[in-house]
PDB file of N, H, CA, C and O in Angstrom:
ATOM      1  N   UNK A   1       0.833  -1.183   0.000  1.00  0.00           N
ATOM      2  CA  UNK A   1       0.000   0.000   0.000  1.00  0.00           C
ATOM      3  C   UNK A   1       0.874   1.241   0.000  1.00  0.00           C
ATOM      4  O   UNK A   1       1.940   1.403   0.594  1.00  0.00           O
ATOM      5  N   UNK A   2       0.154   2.163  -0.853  1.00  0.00           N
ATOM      6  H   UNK A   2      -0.712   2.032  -1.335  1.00  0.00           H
ATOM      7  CA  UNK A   2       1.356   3.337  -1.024  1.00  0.00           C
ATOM      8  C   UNK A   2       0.748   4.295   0.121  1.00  0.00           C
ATOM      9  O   UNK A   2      -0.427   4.259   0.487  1.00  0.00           O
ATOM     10  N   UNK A   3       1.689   5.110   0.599  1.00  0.00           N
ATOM     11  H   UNK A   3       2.643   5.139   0.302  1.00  0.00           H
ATOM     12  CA  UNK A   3       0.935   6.181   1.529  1.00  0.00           C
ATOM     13  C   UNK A   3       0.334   6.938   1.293  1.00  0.00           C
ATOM     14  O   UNK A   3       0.556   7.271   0.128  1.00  0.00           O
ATOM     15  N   UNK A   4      -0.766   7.791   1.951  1.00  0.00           N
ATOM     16  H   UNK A   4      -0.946   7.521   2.897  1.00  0.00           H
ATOM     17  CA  UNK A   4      -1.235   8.829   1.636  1.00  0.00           C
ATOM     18  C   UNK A   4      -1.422   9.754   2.444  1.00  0.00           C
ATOM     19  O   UNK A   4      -1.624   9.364   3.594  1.00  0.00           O
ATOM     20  N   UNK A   5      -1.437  11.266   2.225  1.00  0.00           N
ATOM     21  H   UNK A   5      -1.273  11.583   1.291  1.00  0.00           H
ATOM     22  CA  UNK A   5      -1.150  12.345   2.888  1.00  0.00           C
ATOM     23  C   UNK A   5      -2.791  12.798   3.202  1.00  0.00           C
ATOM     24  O   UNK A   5      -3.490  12.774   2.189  1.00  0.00           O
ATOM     25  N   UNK A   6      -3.329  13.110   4.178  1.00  0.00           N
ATOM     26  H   UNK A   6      -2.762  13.129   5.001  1.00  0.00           H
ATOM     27  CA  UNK A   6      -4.590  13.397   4.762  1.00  0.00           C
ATOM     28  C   UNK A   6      -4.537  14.811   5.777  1.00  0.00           C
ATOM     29  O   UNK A   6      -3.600  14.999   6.552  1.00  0.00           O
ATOM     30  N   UNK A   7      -5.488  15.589   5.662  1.00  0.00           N
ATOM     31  H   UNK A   7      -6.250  15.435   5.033  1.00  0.00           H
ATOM     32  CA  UNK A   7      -5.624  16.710   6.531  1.00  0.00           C
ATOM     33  C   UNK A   7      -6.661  16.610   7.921  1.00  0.00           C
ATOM     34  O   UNK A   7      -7.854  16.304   7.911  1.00  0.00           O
ATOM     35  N   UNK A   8      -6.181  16.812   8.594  1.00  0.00           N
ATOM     36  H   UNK A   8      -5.212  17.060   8.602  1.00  0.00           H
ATOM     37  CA  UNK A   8      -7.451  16.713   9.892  1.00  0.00           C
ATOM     38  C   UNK A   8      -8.372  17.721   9.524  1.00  0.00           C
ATOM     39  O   UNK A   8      -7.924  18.866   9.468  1.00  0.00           O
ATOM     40  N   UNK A   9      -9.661  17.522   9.241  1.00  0.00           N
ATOM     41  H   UNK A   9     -10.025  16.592   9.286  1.00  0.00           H
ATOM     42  CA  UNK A   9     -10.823  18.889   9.300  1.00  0.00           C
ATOM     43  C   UNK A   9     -10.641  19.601  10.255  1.00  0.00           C
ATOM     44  O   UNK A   9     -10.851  20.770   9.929  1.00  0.00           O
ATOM     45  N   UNK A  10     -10.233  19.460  11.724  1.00  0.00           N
ATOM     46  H   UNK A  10     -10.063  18.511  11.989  1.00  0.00           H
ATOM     47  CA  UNK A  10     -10.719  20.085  12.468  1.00  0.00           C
ATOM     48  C   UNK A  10      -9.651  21.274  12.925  1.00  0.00           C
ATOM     49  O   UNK A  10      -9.747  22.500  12.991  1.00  0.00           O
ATOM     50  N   UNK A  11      -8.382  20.143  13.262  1.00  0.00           N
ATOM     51  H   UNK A  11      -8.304  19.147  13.208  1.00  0.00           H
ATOM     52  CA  UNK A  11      -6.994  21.268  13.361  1.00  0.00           C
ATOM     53  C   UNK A  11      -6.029  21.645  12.222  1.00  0.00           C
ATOM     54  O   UNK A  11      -5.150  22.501  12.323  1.00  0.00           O
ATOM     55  N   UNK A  12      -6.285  20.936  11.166  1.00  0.00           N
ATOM     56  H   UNK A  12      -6.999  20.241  11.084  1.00  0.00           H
ATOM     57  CA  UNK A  12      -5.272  21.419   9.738  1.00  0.00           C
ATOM     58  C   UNK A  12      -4.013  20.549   9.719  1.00  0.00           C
ATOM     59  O   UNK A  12      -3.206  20.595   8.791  1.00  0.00           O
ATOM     60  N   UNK A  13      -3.872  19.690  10.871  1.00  0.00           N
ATOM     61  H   UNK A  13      -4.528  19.653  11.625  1.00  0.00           H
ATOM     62  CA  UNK A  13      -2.575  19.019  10.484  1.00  0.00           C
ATOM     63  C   UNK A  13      -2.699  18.268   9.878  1.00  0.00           C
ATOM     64  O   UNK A  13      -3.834  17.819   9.715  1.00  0.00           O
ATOM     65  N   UNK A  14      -1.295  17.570   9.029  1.00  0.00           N
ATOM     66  H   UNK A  14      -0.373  17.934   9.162  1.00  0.00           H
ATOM     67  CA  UNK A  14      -1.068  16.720   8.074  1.00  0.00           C
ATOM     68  C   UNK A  14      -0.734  15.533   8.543  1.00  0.00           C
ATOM     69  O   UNK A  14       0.123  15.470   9.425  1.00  0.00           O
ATOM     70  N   UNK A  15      -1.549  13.984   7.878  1.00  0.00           N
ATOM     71  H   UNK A  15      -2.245  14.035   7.162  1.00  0.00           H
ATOM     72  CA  UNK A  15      -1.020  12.865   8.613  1.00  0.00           C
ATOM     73  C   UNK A  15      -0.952  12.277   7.340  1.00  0.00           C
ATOM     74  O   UNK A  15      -1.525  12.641   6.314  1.00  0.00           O
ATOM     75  N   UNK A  16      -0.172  11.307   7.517  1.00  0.00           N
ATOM     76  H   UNK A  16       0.295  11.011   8.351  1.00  0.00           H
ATOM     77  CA  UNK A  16       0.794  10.092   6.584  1.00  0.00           C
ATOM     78  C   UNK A  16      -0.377   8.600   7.399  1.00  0.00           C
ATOM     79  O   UNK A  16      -0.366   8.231   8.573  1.00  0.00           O
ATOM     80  N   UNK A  17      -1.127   8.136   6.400  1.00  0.00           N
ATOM     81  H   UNK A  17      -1.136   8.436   5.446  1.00  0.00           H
ATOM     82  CA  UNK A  17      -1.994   6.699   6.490  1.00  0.00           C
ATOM     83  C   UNK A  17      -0.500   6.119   5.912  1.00  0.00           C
ATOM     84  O   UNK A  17       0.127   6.356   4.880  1.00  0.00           O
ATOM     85  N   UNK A  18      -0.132   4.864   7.590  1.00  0.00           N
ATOM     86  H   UNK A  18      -0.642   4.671   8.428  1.00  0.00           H
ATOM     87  CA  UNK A  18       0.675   3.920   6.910  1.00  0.00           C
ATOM     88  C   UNK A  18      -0.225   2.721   6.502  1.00  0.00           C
ATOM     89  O   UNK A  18      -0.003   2.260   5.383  1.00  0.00           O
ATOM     90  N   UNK A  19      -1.122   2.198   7.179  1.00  0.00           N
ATOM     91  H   UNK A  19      -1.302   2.573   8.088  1.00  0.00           H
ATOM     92  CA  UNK A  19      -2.372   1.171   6.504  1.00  0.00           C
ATOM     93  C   UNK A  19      -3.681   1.491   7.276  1.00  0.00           C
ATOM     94  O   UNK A  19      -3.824   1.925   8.419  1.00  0.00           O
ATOM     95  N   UNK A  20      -4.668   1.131   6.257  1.00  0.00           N
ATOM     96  H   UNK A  20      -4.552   0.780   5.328  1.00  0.00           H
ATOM     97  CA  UNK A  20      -5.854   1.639   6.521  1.00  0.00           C
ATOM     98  C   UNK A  20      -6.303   0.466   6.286  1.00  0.00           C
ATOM     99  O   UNK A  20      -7.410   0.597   5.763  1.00  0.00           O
ATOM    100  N   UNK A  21      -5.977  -0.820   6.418  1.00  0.00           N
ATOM    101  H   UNK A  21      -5.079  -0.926   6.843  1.00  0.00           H
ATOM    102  CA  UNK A  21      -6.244  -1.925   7.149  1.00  0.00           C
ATOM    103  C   UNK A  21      -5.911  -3.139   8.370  1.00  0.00           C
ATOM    104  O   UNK A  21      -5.779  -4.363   8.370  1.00  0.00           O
ATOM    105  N   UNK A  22      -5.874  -2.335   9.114  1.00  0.00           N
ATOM    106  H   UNK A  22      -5.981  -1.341   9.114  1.00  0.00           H
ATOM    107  CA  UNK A  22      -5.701  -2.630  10.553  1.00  0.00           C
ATOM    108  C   UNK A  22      -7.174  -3.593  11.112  1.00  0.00           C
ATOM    109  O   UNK A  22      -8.326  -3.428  10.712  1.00  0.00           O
ATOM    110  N   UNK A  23      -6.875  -4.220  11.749  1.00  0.00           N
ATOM    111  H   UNK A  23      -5.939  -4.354  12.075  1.00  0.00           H
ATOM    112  CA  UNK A  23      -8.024  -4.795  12.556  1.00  0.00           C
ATOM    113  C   UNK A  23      -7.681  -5.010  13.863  1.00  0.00           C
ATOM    114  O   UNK A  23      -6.639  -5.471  14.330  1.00  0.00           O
ATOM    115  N   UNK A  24      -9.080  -4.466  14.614  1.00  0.00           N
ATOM    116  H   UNK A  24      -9.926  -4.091  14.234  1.00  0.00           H
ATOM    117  CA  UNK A  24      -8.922  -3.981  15.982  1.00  0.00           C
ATOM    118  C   UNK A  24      -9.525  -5.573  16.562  1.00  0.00           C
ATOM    119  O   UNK A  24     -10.595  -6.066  16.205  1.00  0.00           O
ATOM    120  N   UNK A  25      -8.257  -6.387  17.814  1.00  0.00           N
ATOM    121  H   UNK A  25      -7.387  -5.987  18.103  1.00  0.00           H
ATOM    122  CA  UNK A  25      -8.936  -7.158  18.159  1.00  0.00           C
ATOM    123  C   UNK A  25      -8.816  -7.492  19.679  1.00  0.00           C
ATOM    124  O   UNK A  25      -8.271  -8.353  20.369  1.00  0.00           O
ATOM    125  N   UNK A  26      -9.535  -6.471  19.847  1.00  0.00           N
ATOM    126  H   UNK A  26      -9.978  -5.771  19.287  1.00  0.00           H
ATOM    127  CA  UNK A  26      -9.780  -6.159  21.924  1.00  0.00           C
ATOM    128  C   UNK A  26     -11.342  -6.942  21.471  1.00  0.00           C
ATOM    129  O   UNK A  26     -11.802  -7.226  20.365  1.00  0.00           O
ATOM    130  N   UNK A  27     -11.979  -7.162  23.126  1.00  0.00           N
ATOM    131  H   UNK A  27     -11.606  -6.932  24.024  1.00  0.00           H
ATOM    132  CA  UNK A  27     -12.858  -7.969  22.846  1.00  0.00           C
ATOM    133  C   UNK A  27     -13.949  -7.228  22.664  1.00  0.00           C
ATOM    134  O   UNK A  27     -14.820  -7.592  21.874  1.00  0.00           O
ATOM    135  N   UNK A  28     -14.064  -5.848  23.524  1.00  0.00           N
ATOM    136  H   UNK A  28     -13.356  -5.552  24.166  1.00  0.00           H
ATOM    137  CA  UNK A  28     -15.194  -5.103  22.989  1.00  0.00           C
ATOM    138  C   UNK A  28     -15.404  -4.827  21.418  1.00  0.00           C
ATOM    139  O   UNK A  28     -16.540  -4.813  20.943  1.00  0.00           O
ATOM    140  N   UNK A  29     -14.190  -4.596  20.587  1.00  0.00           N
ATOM    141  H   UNK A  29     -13.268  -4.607  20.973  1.00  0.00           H
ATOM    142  CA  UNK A  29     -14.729  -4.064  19.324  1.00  0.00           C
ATOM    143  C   UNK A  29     -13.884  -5.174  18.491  1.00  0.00           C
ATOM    144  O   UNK A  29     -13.412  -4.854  17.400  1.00  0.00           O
ATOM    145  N   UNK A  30     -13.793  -5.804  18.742  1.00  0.00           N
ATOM    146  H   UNK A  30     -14.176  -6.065  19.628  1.00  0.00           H
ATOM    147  CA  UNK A  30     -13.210  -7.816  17.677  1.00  0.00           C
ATOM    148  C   UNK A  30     -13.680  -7.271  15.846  1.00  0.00           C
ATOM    149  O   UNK A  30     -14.828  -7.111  15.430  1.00  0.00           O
ATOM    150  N   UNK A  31     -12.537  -7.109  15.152  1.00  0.00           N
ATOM    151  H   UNK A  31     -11.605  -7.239  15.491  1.00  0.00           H
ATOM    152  CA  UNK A  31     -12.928  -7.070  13.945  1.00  0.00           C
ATOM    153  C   UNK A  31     -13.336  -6.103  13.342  1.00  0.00           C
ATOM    154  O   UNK A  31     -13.961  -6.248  12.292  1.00  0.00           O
ATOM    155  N   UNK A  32     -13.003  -4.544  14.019  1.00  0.00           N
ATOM    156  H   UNK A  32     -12.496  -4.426  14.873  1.00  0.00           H
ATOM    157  CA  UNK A  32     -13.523  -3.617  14.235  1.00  0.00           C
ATOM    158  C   UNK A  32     -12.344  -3.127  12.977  1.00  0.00           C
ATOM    159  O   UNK A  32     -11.189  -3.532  13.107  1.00  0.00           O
ATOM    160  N   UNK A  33     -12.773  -2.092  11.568  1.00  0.00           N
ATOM    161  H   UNK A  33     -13.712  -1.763  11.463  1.00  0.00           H
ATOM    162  CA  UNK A  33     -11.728  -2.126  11.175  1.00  0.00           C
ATOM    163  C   UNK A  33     -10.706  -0.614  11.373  1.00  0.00           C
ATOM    164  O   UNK A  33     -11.310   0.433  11.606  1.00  0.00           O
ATOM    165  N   UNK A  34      -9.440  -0.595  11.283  1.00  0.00           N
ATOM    166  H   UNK A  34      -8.950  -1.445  11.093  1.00  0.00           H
ATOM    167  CA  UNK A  34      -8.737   0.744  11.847  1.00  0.00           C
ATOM    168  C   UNK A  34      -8.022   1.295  10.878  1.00  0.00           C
ATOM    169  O   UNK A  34      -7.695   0.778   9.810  1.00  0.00           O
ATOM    170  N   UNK A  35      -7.700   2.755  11.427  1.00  0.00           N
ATOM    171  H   UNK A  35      -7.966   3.174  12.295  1.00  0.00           H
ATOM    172  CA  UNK A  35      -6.272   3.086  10.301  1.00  0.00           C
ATOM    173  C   UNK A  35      -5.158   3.917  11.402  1.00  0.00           C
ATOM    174  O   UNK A  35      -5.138   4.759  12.301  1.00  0.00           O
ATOM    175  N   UNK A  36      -4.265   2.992  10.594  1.00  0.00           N
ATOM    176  H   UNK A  36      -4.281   2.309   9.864  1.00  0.00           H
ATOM    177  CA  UNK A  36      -2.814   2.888  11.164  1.00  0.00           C
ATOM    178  C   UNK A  36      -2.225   4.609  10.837  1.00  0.00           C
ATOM    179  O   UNK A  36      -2.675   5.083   9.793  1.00  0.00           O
ATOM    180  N   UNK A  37      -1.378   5.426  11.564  1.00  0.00           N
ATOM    181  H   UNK A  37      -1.013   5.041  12.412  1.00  0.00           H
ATOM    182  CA  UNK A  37      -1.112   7.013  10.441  1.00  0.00           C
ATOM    183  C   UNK A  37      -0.596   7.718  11.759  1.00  0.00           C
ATOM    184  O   UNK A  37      -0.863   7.366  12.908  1.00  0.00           O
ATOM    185  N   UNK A  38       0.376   9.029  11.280  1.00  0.00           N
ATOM    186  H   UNK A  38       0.593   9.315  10.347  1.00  0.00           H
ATOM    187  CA  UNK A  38       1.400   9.314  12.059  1.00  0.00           C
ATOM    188  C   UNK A  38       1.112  10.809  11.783  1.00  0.00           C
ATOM    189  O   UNK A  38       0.620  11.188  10.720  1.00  0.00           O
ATOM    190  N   UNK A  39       1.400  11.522  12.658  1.00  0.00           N
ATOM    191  H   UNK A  39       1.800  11.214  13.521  1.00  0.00           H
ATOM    192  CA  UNK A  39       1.471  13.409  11.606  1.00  0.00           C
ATOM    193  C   UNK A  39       2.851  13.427  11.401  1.00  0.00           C
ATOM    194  O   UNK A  39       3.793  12.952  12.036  1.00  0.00           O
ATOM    195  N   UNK A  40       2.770  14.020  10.468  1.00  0.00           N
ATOM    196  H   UNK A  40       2.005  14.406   9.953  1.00  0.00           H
ATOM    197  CA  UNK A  40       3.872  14.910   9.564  1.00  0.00           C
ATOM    198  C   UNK A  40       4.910  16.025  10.830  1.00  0.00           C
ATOM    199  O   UNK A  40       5.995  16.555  10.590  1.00  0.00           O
ATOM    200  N   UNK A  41       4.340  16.073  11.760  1.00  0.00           N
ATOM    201  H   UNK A  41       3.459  15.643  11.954  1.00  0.00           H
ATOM    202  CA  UNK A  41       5.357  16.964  12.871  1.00  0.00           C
ATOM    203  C   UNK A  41       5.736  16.022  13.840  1.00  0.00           C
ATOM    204  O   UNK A  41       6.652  16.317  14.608  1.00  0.00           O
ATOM    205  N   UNK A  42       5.205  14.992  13.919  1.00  0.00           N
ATOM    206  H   UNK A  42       4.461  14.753  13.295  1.00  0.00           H
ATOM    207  CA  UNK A  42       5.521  13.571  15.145  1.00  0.00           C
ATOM    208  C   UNK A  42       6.020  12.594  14.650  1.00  0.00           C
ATOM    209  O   UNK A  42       5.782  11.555  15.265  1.00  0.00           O
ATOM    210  N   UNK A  43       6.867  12.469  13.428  1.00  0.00           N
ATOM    211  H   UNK A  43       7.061  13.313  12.929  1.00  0.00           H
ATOM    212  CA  UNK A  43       6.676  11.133  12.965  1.00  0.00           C
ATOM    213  C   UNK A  43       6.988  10.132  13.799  1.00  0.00           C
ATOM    214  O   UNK A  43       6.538   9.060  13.395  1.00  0.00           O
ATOM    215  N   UNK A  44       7.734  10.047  15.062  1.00  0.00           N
ATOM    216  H   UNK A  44       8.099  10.918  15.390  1.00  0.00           H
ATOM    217  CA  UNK A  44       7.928   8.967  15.724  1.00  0.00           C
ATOM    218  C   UNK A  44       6.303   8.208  16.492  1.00  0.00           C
ATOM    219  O   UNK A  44       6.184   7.047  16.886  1.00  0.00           O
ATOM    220  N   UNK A  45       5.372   9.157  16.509  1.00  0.00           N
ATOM    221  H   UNK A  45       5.469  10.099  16.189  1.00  0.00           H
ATOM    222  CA  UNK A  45       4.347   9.075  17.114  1.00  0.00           C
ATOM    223  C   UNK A  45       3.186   8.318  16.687  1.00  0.00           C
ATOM    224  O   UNK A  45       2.269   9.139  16.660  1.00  0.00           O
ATOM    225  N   UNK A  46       2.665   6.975  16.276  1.00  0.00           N
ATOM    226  H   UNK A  46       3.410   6.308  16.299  1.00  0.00           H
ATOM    227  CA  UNK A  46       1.467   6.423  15.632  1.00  0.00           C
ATOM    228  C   UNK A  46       0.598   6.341  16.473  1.00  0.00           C
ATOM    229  O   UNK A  46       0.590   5.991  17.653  1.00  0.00           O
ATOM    230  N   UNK A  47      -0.601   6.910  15.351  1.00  0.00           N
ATOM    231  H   UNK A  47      -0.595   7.195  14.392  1.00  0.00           H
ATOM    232  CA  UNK A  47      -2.113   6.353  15.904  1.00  0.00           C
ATOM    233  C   UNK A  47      -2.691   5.911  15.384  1.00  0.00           C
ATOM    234  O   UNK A  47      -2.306   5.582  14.262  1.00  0.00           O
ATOM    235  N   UNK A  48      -4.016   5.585  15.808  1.00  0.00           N
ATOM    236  H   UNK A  48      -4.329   5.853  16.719  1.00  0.00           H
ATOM    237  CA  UNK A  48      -5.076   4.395  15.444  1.00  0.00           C
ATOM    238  C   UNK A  48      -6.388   4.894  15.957  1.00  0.00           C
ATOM    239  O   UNK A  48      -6.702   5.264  17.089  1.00  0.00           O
ATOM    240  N   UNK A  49      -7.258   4.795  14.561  1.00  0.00           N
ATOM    241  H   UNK A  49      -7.003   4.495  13.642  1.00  0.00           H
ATOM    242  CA  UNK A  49      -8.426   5.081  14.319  1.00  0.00           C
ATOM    243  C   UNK A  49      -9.625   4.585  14.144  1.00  0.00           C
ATOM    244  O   UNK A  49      -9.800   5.034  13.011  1.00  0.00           O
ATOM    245  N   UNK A  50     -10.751   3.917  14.414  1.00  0.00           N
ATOM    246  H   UNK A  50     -10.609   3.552  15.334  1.00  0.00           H
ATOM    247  CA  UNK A  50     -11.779   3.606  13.794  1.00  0.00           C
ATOM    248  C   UNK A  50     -12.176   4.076  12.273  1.00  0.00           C
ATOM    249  O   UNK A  50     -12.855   5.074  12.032  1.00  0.00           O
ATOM    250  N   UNK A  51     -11.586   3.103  11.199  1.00  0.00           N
ATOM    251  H   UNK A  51     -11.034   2.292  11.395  1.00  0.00           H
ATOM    252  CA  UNK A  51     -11.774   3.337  10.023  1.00  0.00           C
ATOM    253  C   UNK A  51     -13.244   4.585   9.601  1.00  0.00           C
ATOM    254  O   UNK A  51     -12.880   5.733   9.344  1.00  0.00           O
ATOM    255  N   UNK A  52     -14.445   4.353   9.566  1.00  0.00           N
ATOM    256  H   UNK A  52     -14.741   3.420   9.774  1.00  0.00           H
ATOM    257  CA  UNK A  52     -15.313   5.145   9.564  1.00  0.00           C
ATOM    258  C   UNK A  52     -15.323   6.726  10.237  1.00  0.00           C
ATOM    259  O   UNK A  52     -15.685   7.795   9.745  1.00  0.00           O
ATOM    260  N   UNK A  53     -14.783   6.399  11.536  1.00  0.00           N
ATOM    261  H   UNK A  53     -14.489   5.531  11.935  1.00  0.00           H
ATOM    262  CA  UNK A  53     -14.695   7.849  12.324  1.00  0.00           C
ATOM    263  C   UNK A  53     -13.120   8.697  11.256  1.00  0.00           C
ATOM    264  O   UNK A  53     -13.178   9.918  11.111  1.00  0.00           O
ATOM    265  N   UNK A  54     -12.433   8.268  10.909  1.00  0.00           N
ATOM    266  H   UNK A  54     -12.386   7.276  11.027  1.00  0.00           H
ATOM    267  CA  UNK A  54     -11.275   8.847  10.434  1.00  0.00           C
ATOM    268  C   UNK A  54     -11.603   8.983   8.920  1.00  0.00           C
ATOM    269  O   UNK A  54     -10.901   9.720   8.227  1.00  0.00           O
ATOM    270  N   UNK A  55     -12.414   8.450   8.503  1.00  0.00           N
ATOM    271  H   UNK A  55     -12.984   7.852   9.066  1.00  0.00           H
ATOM    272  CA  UNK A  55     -12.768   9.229   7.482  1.00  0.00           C
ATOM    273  C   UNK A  55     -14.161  10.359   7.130  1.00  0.00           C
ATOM    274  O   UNK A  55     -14.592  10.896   6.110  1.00  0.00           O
ATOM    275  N   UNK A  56     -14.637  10.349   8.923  1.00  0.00           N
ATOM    276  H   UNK A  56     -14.288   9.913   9.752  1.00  0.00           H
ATOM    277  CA  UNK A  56     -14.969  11.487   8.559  1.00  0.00           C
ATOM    278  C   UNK A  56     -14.374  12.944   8.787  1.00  0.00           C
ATOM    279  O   UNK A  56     -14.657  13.972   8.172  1.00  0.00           O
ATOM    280  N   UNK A  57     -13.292  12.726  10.045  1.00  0.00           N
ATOM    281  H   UNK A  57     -13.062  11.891  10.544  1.00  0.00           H
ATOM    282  CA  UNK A  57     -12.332  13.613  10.337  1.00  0.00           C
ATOM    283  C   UNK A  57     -11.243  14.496   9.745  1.00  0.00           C
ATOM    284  O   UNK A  57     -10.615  15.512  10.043  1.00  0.00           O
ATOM    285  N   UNK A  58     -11.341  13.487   8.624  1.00  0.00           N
ATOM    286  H   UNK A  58     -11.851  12.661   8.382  1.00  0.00           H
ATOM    287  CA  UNK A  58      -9.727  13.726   7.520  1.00  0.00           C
ATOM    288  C   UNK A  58     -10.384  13.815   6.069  1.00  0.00           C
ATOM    289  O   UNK A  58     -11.428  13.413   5.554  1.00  0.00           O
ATOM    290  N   UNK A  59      -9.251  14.547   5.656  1.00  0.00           N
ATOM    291  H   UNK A  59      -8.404  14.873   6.074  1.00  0.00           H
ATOM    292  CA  UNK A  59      -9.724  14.932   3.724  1.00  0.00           C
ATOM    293  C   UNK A  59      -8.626  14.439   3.554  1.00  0.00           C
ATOM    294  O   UNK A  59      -7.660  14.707   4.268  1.00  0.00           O
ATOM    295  N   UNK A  60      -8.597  13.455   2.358  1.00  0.00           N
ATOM    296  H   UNK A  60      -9.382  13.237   1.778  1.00  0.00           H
ATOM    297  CA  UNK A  60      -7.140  13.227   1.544  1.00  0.00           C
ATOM    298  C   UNK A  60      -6.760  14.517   0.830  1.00  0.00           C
ATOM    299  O   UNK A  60      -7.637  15.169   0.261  1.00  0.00           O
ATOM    300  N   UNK A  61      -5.569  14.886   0.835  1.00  0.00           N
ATOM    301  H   UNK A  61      -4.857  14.357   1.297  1.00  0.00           H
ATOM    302  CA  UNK A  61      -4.981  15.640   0.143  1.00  0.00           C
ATOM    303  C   UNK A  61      -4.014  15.388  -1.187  1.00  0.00           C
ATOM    304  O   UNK A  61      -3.494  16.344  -1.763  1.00  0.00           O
TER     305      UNK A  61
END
């Protein structure tokens, strides 16, 4: 998967999706699917998203 560069709607920062197929498997949300992605000012820093909620948060750029 190639990366892609995404904007947060809300604060303007820039994040790098390293995969946007992650699967979440705690027992409350088993199969739940995620995206993996770092900002552009943290790169040491990854987070993890509820696929659906992060795409309503973020615009690809």
């Amino acid at each position: 998967m190639s990366s892609k560069k995404y904007r947060n709607i809300k604060n303007g920062n820039i994040y790098e999706v390293i995969r946007d197929d992650v699967i979440n498997c705690t027992n409350a949300n088993d199969n739940q699917k995620m995206v993996l992605y770092r900002c552009d000012e943290y790169p040491d820093l990854l987070f993890v998203r509820e696929k659906n909620e992060f795409n309503i948060k973020f615009m690809e750029i």
